[in-house]
Structure formats: C-alpha cells, structure tokens
mmJSON file of the N, C-alpha and C atoms, coordinates in Angstrom:
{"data_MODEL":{"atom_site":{
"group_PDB":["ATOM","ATOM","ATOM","ATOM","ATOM","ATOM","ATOM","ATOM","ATOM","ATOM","ATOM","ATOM","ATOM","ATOM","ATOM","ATOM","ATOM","ATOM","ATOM","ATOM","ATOM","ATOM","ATOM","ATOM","ATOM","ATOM","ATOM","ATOM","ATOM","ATOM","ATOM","ATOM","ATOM","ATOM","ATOM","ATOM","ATOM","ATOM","ATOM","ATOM","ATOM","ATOM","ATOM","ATOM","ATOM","ATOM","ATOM","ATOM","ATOM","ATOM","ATOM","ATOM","ATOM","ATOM","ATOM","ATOM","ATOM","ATOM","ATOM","ATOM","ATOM","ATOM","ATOM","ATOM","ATOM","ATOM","ATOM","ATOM","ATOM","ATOM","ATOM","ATOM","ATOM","ATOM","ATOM","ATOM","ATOM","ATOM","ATOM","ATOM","ATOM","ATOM","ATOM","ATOM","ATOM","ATOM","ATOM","ATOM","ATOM","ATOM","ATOM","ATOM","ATOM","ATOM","ATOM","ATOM","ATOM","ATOM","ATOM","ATOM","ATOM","ATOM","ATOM","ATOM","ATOM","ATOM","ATOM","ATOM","ATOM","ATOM","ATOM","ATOM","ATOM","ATOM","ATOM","ATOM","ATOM","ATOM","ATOM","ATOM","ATOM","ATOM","ATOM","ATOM","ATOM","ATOM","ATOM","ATOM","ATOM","ATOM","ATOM","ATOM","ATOM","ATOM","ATOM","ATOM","ATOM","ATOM","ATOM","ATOM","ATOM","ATOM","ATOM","ATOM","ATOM","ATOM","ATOM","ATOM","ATOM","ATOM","ATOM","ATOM","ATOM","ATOM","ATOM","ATOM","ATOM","ATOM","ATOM","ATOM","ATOM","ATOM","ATOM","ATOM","ATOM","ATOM","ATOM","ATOM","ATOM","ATOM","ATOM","ATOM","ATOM","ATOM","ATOM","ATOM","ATOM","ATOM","ATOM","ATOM","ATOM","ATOM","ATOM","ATOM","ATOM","ATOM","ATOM","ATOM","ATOM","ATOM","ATOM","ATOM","ATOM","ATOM","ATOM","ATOM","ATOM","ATOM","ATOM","ATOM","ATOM","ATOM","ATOM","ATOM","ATOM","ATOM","ATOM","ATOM","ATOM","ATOM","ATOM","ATOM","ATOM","ATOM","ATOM","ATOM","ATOM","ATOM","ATOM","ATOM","ATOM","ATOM","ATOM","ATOM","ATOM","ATOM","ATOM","ATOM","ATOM","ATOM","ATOM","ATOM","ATOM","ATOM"],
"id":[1,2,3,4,5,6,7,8,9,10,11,12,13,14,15,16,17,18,19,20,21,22,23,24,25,26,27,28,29,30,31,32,33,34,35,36,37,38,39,40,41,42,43,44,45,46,47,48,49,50,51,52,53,54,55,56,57,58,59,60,61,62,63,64,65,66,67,68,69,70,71,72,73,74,75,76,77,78,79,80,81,82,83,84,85,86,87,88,89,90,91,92,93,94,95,96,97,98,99,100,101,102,103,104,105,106,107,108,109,110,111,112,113,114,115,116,117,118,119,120,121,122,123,124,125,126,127,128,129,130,131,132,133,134,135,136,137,138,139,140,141,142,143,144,145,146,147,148,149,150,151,152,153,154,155,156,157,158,159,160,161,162,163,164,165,166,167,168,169,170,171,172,173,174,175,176,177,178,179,180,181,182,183,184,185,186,187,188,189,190,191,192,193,194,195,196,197,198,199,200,201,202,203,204,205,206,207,208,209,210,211,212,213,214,215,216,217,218,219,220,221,222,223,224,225,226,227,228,229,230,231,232,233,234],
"type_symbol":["N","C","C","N","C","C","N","C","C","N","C","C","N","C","C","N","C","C","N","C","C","N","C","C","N","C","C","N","C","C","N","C","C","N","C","C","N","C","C","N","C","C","N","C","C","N","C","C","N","C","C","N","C","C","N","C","C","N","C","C","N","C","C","N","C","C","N","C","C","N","C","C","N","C","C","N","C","C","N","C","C","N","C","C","N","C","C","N","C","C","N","C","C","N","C","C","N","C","C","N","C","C","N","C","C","N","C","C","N","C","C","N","C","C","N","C","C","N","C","C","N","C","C","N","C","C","N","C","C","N","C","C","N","C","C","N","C","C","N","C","C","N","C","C","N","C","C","N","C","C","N","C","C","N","C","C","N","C","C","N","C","C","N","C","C","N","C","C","N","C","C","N","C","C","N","C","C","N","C","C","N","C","C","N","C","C","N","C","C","N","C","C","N","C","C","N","C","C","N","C","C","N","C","C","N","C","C","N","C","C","N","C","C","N","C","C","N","C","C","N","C","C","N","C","C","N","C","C","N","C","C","N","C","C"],
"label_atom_id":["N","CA","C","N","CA","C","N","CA","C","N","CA","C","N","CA","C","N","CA","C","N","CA","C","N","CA","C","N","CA","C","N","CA","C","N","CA","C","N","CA","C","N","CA","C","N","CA","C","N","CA","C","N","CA","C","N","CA","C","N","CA","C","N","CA","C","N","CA","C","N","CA","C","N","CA","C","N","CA","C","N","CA","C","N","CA","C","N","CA","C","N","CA","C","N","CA","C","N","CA","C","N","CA","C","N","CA","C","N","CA","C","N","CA","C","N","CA","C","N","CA","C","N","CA","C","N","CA","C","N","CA","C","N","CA","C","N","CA","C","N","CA","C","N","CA","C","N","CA","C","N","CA","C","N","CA","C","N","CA","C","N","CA","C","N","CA","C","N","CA","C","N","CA","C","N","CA","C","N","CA","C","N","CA","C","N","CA","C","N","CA","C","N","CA","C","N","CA","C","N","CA","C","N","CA","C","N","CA","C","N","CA","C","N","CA","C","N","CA","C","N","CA","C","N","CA","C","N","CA","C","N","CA","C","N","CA","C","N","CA","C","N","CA","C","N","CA","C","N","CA","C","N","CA","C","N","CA","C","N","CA","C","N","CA","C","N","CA","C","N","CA","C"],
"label_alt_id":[null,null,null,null,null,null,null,null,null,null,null,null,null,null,null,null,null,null,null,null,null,null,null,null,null,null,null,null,null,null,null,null,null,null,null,null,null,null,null,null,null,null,null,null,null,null,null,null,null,null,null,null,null,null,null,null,null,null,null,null,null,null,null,null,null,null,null,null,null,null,null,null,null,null,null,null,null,null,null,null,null,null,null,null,null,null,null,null,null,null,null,null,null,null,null,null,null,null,null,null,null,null,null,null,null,null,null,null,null,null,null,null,null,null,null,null,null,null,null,null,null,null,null,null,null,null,null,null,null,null,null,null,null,null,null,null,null,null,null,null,null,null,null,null,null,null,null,null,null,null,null,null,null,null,null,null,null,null,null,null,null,null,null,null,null,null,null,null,null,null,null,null,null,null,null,null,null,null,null,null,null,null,null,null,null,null,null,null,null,null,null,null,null,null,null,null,null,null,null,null,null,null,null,null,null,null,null,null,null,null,null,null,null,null,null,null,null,null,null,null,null,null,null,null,null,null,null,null,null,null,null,null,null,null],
"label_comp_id":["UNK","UNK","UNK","UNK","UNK","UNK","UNK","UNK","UNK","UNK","UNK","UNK","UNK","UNK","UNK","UNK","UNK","UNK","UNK","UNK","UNK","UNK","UNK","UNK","UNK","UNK","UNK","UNK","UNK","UNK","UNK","UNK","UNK","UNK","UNK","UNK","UNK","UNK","UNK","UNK","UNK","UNK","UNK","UNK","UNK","UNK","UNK","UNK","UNK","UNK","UNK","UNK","UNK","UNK","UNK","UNK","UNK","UNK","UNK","UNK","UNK","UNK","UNK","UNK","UNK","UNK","UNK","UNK","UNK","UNK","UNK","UNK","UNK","UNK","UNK","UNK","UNK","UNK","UNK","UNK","UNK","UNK","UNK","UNK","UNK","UNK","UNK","UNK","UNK","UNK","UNK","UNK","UNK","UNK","UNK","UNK","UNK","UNK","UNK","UNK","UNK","UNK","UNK","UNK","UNK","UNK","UNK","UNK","UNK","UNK","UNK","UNK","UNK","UNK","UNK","UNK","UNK","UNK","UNK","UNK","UNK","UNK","UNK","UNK","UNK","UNK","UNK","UNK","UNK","UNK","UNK","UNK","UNK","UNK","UNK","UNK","UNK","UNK","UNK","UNK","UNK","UNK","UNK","UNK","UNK","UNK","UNK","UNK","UNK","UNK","UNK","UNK","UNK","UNK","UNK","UNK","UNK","UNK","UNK","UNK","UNK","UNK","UNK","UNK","UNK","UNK","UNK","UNK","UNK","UNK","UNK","UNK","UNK","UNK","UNK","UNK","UNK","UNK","UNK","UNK","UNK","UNK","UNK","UNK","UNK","UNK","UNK","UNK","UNK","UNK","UNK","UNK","UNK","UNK","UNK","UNK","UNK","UNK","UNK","UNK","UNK","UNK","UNK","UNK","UNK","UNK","UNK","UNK","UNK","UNK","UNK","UNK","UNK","UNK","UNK","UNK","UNK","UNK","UNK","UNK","UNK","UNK","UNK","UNK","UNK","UNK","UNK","UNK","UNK","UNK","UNK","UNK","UNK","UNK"],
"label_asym_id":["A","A","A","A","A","A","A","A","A","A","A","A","A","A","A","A","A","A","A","A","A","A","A","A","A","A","A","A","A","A","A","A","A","A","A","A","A","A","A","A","A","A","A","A","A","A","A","A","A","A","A","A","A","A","A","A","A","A","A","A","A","A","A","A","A","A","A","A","A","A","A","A","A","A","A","A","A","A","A","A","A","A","A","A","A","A","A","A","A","A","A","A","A","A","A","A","A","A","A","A","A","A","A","A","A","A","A","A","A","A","A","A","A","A","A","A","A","A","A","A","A","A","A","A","A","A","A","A","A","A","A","A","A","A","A","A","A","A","A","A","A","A","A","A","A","A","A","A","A","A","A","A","A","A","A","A","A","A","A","A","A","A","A","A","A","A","A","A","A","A","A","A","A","A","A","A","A","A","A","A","A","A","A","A","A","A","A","A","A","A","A","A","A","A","A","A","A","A","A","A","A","A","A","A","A","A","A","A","A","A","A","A","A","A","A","A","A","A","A","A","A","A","A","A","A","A","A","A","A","A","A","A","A","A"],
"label_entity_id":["1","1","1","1","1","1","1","1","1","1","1","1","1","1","1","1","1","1","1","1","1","1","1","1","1","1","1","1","1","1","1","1","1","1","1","1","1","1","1","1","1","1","1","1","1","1","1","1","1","1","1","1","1","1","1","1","1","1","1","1","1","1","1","1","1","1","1","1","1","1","1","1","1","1","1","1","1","1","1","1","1","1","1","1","1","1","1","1","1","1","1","1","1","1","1","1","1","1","1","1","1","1","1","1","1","1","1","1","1","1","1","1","1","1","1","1","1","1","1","1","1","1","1","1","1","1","1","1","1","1","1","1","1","1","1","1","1","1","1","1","1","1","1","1","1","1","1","1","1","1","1","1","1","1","1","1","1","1","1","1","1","1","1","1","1","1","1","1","1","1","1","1","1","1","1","1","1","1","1","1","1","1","1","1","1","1","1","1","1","1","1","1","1","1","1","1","1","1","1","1","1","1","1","1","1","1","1","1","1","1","1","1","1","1","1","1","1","1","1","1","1","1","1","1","1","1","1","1","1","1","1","1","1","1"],
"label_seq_id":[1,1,1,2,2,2,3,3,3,4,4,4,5,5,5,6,6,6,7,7,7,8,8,8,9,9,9,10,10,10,11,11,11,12,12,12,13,13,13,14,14,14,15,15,15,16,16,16,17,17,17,18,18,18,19,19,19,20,20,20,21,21,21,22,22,22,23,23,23,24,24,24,25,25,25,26,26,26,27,27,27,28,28,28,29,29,29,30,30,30,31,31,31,32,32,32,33,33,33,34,34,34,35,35,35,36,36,36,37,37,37,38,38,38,39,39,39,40,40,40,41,41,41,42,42,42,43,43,43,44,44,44,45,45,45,46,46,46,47,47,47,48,48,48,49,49,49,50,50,50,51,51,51,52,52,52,53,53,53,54,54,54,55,55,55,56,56,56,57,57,57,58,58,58,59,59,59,60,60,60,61,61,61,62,62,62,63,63,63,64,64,64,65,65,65,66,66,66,67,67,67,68,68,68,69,69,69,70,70,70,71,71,71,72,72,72,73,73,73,74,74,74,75,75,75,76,76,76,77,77,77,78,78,78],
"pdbx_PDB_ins_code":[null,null,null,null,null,null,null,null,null,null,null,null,null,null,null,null,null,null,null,null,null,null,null,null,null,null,null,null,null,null,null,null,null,null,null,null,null,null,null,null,null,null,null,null,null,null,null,null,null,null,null,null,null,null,null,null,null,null,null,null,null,null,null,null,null,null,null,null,null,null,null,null,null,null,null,null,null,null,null,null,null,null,null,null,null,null,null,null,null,null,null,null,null,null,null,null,null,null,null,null,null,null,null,null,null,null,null,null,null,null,null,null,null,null,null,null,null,null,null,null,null,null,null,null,null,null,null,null,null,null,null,null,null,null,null,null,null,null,null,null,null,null,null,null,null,null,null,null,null,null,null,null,null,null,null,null,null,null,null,null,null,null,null,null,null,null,null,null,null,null,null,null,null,null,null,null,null,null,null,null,null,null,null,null,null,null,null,null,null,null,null,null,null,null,null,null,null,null,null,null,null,null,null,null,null,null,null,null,null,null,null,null,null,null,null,null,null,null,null,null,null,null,null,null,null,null,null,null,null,null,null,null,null,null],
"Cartn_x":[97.76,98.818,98.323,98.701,97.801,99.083,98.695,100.252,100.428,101.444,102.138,101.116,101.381,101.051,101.806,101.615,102.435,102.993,103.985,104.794,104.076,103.864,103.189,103.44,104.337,105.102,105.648,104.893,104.955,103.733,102.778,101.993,101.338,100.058,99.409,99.278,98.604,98.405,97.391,96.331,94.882,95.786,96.371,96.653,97.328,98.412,98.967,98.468,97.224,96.069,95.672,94.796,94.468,95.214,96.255,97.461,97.243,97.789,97.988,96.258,95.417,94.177,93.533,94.17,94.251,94.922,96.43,97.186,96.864,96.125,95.144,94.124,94.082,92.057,93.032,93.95,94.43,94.859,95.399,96.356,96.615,96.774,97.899,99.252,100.024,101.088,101.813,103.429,103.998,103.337,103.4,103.059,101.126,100.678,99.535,99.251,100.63,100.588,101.538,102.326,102.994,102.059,100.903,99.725,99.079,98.571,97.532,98.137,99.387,99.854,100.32,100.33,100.468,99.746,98.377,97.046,96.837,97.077,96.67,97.477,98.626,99.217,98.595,98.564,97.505,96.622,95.81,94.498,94.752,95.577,95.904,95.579,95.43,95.148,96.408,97.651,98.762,99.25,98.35,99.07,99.739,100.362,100.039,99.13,98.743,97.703,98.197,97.003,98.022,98.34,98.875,99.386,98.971,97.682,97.189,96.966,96.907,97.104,96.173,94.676,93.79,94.42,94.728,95.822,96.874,97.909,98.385,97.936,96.651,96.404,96.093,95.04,94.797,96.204,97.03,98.014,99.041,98.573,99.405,98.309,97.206,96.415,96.697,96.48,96.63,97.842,99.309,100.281,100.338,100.066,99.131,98.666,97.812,97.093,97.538,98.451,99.765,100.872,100.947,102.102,101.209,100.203,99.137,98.712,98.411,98.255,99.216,100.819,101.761,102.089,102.35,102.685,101.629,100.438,99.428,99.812,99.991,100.341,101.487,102.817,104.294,103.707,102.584,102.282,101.767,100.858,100.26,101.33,101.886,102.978,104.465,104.357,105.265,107.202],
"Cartn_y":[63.757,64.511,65.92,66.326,67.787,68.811,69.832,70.965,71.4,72.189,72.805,74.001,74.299,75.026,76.069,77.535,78.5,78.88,79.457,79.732,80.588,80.886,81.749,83.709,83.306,85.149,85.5,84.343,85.023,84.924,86.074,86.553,85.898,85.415,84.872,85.782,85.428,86.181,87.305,86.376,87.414,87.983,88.363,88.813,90.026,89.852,90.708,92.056,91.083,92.366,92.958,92.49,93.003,94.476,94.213,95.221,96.348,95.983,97.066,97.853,97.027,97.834,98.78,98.016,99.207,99.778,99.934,101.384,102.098,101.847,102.405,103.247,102.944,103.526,104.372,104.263,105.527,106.421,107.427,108.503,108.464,109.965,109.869,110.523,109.019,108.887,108.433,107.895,107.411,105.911,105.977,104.209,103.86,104.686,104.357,104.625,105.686,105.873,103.774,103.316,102.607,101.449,101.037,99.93,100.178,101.361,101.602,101.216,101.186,101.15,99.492,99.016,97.197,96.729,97.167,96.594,96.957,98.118,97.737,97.252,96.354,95.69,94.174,94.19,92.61,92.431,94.11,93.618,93.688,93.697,93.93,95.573,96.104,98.13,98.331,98.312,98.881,98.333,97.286,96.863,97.425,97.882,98.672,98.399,99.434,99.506,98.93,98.054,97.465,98.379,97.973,98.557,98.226,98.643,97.926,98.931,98.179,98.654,99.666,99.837,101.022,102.114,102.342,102.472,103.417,103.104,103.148,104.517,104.051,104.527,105.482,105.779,106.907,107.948,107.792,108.504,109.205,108.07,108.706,109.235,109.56,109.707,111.908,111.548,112.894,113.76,113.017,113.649,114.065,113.463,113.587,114.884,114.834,116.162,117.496,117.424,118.276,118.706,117.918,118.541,118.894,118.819,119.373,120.464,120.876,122.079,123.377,122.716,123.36,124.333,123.197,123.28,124.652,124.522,125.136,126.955,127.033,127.954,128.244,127.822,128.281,128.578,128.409,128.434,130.343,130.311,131.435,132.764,132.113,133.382,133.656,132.794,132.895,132.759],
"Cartn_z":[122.812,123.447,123.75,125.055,125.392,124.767,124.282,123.84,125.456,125.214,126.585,126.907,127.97,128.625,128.911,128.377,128.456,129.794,130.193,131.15,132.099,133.856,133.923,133.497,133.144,132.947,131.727,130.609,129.63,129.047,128.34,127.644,126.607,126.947,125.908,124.545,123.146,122.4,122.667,123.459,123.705,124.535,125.97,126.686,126.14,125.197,124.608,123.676,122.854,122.466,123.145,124.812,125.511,126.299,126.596,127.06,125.84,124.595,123.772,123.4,123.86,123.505,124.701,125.515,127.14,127.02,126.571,126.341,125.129,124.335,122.959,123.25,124.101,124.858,126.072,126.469,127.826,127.056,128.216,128.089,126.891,125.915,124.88,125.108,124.816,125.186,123.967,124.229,122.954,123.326,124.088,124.276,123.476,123.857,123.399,121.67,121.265,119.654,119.186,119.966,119.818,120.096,120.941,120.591,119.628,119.385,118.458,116.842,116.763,115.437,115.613,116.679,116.606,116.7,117.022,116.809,115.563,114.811,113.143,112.516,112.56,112.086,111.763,113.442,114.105,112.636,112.784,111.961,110.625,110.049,108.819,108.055,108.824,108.337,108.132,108.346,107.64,106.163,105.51,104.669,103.599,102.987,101.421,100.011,99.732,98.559,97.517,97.024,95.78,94.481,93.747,92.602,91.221,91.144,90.027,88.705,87.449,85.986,86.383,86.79,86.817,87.45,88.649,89.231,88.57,87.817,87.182,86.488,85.062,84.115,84.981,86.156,86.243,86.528,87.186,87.929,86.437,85.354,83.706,83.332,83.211,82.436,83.293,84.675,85.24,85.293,85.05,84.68,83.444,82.245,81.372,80.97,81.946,81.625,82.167,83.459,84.023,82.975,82.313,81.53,80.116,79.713,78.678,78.839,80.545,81.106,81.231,81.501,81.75,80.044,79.01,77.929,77.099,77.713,77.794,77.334,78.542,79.739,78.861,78.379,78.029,77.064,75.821,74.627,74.68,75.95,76.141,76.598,77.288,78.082,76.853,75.933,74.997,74.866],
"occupancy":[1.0,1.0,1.0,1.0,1.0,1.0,1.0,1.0,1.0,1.0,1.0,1.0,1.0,1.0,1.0,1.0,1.0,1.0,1.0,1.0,1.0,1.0,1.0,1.0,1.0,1.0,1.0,1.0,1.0,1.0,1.0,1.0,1.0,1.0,1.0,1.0,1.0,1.0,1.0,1.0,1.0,1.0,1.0,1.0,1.0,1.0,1.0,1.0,1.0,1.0,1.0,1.0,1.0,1.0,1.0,1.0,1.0,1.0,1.0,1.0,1.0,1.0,1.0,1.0,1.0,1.0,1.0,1.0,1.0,1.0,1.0,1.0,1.0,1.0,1.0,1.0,1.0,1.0,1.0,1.0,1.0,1.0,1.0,1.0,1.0,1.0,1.0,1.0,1.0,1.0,1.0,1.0,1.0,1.0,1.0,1.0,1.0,1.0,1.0,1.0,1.0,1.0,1.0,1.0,1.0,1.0,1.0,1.0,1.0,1.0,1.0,1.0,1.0,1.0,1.0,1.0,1.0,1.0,1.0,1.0,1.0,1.0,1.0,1.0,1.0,1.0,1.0,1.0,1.0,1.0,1.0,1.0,1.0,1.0,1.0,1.0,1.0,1.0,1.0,1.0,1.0,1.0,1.0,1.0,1.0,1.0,1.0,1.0,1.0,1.0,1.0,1.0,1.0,1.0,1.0,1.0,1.0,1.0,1.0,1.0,1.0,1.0,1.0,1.0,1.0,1.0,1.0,1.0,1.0,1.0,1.0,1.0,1.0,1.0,1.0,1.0,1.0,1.0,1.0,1.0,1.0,1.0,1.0,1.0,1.0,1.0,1.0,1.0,1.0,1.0,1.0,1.0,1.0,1.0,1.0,1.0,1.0,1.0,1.0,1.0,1.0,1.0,1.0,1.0,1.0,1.0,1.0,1.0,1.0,1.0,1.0,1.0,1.0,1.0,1.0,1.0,1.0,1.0,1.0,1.0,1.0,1.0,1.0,1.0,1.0,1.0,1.0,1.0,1.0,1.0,1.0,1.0,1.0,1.0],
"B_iso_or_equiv":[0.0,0.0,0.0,0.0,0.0,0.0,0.0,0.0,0.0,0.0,0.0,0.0,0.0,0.0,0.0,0.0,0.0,0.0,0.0,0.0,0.0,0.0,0.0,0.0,0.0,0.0,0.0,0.0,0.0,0.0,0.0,0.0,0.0,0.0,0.0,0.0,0.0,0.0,0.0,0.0,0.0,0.0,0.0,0.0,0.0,0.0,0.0,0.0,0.0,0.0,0.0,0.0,0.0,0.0,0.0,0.0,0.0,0.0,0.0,0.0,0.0,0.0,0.0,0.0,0.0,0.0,0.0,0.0,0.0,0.0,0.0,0.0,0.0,0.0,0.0,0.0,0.0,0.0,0.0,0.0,0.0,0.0,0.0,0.0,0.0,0.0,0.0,0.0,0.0,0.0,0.0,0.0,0.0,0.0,0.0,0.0,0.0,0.0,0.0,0.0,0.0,0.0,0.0,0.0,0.0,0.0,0.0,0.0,0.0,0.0,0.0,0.0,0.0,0.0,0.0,0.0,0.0,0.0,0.0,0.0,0.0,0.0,0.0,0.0,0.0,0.0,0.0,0.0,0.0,0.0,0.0,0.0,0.0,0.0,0.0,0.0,0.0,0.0,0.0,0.0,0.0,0.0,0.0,0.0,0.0,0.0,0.0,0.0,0.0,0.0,0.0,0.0,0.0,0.0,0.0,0.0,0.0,0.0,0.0,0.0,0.0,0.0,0.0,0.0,0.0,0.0,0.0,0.0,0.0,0.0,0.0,0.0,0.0,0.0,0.0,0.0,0.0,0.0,0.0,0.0,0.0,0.0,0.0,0.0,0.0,0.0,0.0,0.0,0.0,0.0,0.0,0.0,0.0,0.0,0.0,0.0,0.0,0.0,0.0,0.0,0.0,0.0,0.0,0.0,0.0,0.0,0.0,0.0,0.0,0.0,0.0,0.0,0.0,0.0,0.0,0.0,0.0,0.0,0.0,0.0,0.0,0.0,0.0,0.0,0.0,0.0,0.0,0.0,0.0,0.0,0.0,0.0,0.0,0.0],
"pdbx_formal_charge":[null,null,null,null,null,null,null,null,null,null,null,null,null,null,null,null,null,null,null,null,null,null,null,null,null,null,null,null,null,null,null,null,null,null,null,null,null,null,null,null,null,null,null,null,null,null,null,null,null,null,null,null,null,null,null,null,null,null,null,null,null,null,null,null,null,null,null,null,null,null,null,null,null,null,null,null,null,null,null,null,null,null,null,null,null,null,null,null,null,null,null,null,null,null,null,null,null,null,null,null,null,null,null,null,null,null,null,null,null,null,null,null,null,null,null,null,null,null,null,null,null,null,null,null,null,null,null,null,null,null,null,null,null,null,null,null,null,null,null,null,null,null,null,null,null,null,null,null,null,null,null,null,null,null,null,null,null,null,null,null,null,null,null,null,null,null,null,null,null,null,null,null,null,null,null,null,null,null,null,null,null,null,null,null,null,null,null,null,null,null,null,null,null,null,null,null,null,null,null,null,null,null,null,null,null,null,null,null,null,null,null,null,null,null,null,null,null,null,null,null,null,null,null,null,null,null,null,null,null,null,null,null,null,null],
"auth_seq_id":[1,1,1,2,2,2,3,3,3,4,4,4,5,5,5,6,6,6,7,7,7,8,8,8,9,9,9,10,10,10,11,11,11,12,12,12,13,13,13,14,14,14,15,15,15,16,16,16,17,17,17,18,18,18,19,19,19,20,20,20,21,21,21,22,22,22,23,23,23,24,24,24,25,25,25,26,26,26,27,27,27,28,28,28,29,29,29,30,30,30,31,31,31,32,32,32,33,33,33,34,34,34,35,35,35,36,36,36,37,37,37,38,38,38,39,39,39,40,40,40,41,41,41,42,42,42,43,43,43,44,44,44,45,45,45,46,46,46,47,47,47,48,48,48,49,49,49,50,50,50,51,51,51,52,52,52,53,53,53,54,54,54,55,55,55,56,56,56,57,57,57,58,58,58,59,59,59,60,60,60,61,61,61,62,62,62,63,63,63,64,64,64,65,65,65,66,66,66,67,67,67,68,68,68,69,69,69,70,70,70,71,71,71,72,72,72,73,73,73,74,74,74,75,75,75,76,76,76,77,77,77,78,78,78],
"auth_comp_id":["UNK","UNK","UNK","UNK","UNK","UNK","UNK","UNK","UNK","UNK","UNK","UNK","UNK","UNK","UNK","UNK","UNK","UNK","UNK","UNK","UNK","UNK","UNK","UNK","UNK","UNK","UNK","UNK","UNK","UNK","UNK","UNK","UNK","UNK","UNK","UNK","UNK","UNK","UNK","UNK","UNK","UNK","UNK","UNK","UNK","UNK","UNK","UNK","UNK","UNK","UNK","UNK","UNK","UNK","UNK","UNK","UNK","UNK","UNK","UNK","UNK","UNK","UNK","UNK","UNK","UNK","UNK","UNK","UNK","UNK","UNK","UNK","UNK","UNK","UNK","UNK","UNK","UNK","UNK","UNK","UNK","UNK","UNK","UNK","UNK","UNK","UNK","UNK","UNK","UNK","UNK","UNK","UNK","UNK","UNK","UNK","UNK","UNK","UNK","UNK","UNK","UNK","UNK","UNK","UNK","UNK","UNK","UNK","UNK","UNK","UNK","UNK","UNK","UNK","UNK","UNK","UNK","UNK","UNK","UNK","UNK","UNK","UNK","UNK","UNK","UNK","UNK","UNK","UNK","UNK","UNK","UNK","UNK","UNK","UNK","UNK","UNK","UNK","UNK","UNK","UNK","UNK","UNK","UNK","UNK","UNK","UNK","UNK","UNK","UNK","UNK","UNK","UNK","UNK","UNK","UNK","UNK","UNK","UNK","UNK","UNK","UNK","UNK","UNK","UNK","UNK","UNK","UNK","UNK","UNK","UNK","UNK","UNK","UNK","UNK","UNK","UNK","UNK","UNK","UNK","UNK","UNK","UNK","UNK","UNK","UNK","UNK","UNK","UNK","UNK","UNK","UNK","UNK","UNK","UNK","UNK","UNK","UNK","UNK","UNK","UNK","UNK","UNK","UNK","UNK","UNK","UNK","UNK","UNK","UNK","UNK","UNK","UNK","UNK","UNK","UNK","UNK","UNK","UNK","UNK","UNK","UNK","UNK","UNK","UNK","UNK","UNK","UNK","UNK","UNK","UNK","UNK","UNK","UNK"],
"auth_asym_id":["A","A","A","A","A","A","A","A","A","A","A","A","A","A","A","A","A","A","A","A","A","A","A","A","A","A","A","A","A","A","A","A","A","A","A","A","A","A","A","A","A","A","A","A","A","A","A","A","A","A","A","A","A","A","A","A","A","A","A","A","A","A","A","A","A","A","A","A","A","A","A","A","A","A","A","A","A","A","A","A","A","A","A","A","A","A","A","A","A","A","A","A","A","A","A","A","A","A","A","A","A","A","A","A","A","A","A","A","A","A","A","A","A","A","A","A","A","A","A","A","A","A","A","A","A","A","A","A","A","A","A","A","A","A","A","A","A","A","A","A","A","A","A","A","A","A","A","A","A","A","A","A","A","A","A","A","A","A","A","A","A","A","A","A","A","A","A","A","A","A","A","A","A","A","A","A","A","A","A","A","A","A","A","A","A","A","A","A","A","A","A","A","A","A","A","A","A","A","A","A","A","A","A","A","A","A","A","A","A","A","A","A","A","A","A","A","A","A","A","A","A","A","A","A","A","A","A","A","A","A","A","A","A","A"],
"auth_atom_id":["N","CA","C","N","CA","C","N","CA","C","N","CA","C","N","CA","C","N","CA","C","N","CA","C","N","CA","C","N","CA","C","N","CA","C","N","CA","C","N","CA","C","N","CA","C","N","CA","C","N","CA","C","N","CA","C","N","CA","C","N","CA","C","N","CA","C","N","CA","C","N","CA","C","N","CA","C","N","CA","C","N","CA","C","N","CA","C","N","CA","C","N","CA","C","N","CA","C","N","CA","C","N","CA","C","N","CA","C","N","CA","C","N","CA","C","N","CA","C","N","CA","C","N","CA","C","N","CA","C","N","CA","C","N","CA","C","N","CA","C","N","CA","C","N","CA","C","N","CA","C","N","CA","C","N","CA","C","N","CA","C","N","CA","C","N","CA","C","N","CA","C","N","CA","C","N","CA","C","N","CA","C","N","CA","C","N","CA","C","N","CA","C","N","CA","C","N","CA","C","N","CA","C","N","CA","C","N","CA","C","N","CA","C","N","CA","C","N","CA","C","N","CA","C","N","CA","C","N","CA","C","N","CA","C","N","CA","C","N","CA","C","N","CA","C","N","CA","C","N","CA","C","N","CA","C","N","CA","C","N","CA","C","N","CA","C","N","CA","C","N","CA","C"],
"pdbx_PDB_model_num":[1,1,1,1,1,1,1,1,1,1,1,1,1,1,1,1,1,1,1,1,1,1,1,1,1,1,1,1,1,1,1,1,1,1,1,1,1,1,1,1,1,1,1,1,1,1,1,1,1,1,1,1,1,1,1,1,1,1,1,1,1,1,1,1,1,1,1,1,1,1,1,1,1,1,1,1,1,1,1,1,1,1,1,1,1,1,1,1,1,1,1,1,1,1,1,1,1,1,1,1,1,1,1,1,1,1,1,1,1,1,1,1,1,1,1,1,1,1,1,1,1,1,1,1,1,1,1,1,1,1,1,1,1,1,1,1,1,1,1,1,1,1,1,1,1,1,1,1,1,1,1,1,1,1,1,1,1,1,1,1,1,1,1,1,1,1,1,1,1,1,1,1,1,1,1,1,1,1,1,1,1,1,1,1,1,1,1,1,1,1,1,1,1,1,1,1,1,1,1,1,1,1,1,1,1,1,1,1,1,1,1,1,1,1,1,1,1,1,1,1,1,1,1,1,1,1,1,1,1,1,1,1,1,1]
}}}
C-alpha cells in the first residue's frame, strides 16, 4: 500500500524547517527571533536541565556557605 501523498498547499516537514531556517538566516526581525526559537525546539536545545542530586548538593552546599558568610559578618559588626 503506497501512504498518501501530501496535499499540494500544505507543507512538508523538511519544507517547514526549510522556511524557518531562511527566516533564521534573514533580516532581524520578530519573525526570524520566532524560527530561530522553533528550530531549537525541533532540535531539542530548549529542553530543561535536569535536576540532579549533584546539582542539588552544590546549590546547598553554596547557600551554605552564604549564610556562614553573612552570620560572619553580623558576628563582626556586632
């Protein structure tokens, strides 16, 4: 069985990258801030950072030491 054959006036996938990577590469415009951020979607660059235990420890380990510093400081100024 052959699949269908897309419509002529609507937009293949490549076609669609193609467009947004030609308005990526023109003018800066909103339109070209508005491909450039759906092409890193495409590519997976917007994902969010994971959230991991290292992660973590460091971000306590440095508040941590922010409020060791502060406490510091109130000890000195009295």
């Amino acid at each position: 069985m052959e699949s269908p054959k897309p419509a002529p006036d609507i937009a293949t996938p490549d076609e669609v990258l193609e467009t947004f990577t030609q308005l990526m590469r023109g003018e800066k415009t909103s339109e070209q801030l508005k491909a450039a951020e759906q092409l890193a979607k495409y590519h997976g660059l917007m994902t969010p950072r994971e959230d991991t235990p290292a992660l973590r420890a460091e971000v306590a380990d440095a508040i941590d030491a922010a409020v060791a510093q502060i406490r510091c400081r109130e000890a000195v100024d009295g």
